[in-house]
Backbone bond lengths (Angstrom), bond angles and torsions (degrees), N, CA, C in turn:
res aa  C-N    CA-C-N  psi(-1)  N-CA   C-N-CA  omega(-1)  CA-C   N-CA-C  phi
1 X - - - 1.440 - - 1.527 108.38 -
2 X 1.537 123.56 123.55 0.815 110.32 -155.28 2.124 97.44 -89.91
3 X 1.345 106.36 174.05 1.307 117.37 -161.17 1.961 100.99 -99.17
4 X 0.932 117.90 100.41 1.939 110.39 -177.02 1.335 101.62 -54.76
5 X 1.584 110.45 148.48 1.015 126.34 -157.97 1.286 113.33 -102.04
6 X 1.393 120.38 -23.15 1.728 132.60 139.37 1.991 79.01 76.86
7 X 0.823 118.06 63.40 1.435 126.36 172.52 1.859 96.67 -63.53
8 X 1.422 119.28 -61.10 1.479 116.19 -167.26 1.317 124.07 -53.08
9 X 2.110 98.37 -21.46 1.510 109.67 179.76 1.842 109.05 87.32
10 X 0.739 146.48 -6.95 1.221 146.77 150.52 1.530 149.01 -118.94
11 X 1.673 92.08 20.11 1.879 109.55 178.81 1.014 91.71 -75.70
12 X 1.539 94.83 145.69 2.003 126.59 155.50 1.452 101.77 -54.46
13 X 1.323 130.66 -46.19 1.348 152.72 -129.71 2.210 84.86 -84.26
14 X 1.511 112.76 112.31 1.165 129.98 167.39 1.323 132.30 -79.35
15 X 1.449 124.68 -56.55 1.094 148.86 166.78 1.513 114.52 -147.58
16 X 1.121 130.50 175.55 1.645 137.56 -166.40 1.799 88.79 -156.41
17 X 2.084 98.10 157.53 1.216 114.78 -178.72 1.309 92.10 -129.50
18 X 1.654 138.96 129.07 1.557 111.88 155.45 1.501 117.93 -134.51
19 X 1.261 105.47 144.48 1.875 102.16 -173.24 1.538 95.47 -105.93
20 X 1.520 115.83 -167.07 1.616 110.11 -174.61 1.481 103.91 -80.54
21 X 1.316 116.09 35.69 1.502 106.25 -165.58 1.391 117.40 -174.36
22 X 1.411 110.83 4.01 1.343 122.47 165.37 1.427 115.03 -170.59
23 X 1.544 122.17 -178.87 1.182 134.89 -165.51 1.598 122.84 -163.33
24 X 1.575 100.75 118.49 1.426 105.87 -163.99 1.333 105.97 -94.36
25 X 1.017 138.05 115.54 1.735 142.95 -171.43 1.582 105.16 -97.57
26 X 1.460 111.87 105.16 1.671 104.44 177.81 1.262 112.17 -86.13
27 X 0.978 143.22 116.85 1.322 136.09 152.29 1.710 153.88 -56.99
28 X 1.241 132.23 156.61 1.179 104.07 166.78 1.328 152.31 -75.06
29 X 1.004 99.44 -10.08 1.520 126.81 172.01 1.916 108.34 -72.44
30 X 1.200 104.59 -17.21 1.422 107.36 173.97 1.681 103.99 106.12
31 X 1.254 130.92 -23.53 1.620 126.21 176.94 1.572 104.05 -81.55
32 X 1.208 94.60 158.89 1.637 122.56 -166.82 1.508 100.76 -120.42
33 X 1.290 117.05 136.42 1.615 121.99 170.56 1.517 116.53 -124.78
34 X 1.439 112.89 120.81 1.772 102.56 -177.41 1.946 85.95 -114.02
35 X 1.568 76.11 133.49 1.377 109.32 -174.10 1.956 109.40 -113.60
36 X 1.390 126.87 109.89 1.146 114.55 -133.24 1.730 80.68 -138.48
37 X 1.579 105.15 -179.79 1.325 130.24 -178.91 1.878 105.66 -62.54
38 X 1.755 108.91 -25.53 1.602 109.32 -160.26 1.427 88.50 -96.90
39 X 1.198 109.58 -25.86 1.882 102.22 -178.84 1.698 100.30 -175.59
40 X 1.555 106.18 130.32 1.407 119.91 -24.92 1.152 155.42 -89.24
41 X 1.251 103.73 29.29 1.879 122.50 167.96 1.603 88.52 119.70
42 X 1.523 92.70 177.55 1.813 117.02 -169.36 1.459 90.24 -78.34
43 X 1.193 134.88 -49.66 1.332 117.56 -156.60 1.873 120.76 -87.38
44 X 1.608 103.05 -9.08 1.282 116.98 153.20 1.460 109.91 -69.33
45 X 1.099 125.05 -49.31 1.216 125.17 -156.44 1.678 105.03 -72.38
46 X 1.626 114.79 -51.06 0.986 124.60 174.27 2.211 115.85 -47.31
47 X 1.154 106.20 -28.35 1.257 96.25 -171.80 1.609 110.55 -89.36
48 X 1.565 96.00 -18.97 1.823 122.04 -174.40 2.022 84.47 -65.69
49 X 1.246 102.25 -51.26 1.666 91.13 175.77 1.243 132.81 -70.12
50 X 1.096 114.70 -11.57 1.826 130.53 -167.32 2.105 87.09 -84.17
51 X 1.332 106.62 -50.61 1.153 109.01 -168.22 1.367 116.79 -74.23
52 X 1.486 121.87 -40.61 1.839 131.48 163.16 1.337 93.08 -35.83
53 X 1.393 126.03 -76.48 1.407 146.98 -149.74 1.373 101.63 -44.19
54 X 1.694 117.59 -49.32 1.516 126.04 -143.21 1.976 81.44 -96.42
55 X 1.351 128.92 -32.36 1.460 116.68 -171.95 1.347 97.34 101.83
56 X 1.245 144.51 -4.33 1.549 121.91 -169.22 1.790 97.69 -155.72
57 X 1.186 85.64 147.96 2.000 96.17 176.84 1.616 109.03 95.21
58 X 1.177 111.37 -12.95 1.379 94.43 -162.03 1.371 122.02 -78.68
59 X 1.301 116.13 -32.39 1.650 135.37 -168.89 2.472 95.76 -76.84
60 X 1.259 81.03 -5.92 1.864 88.79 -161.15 1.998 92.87 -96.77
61 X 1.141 89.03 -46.68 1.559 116.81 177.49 1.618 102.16 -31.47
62 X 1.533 92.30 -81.41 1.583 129.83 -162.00 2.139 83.57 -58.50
63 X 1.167 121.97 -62.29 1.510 108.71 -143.64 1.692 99.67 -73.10
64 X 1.543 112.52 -18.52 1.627 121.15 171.53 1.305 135.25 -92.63
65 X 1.544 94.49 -14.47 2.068 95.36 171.78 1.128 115.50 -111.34
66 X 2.183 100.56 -51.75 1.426 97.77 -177.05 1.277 127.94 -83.81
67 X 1.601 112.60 -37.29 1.267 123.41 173.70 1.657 114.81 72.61
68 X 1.603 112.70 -118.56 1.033 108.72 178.92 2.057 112.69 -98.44
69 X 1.050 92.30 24.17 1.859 104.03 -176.69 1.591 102.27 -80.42
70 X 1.361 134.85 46.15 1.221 116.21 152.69 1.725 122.26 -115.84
71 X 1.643 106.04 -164.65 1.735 115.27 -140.91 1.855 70.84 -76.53
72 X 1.217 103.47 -73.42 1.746 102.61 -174.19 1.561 91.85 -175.10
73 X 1.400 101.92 163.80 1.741 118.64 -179.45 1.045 101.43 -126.50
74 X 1.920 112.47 172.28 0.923 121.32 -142.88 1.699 104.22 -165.93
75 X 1.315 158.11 131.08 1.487 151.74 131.22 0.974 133.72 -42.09
């Protein structure tokens, strides 16, 4: 699992999981969020990966588009 690279220096966002079709966001707080094709769709998800990938935006991403729009979380 790879480790986010928190380029901005102040994401929640710890490490990330992603398959061709979803994305597990670990946090610091210790909860996990899988963010999937049923919510909030491929093309959320797809950009949620563009941004894991790149190290920066993502934790900014998630608290301004998706918010509370995911599949469900987990510890």
């Amino acid at each position: 699992m790879p480790v986010y690279a928190n380029k901005g220096g102040d994401s929640g966002v710890v490490f990330y999981e992603t398959t061709n079709d979803s994305i597990t966001v670990h946090f610091s707080d210790g909860w996990k969020y899988v963010y999937d094709t049923s919510k909030p769709g491929l093309a959320v998800v797809a950009k949620m990966q563009q941004l894991a990938h790149a190290g920066h935006g993502l934790n900014s991403y998630i608290s301004s588009v998706v918010k509370s729009n995911f599949s469900h979380k987990y510890r």
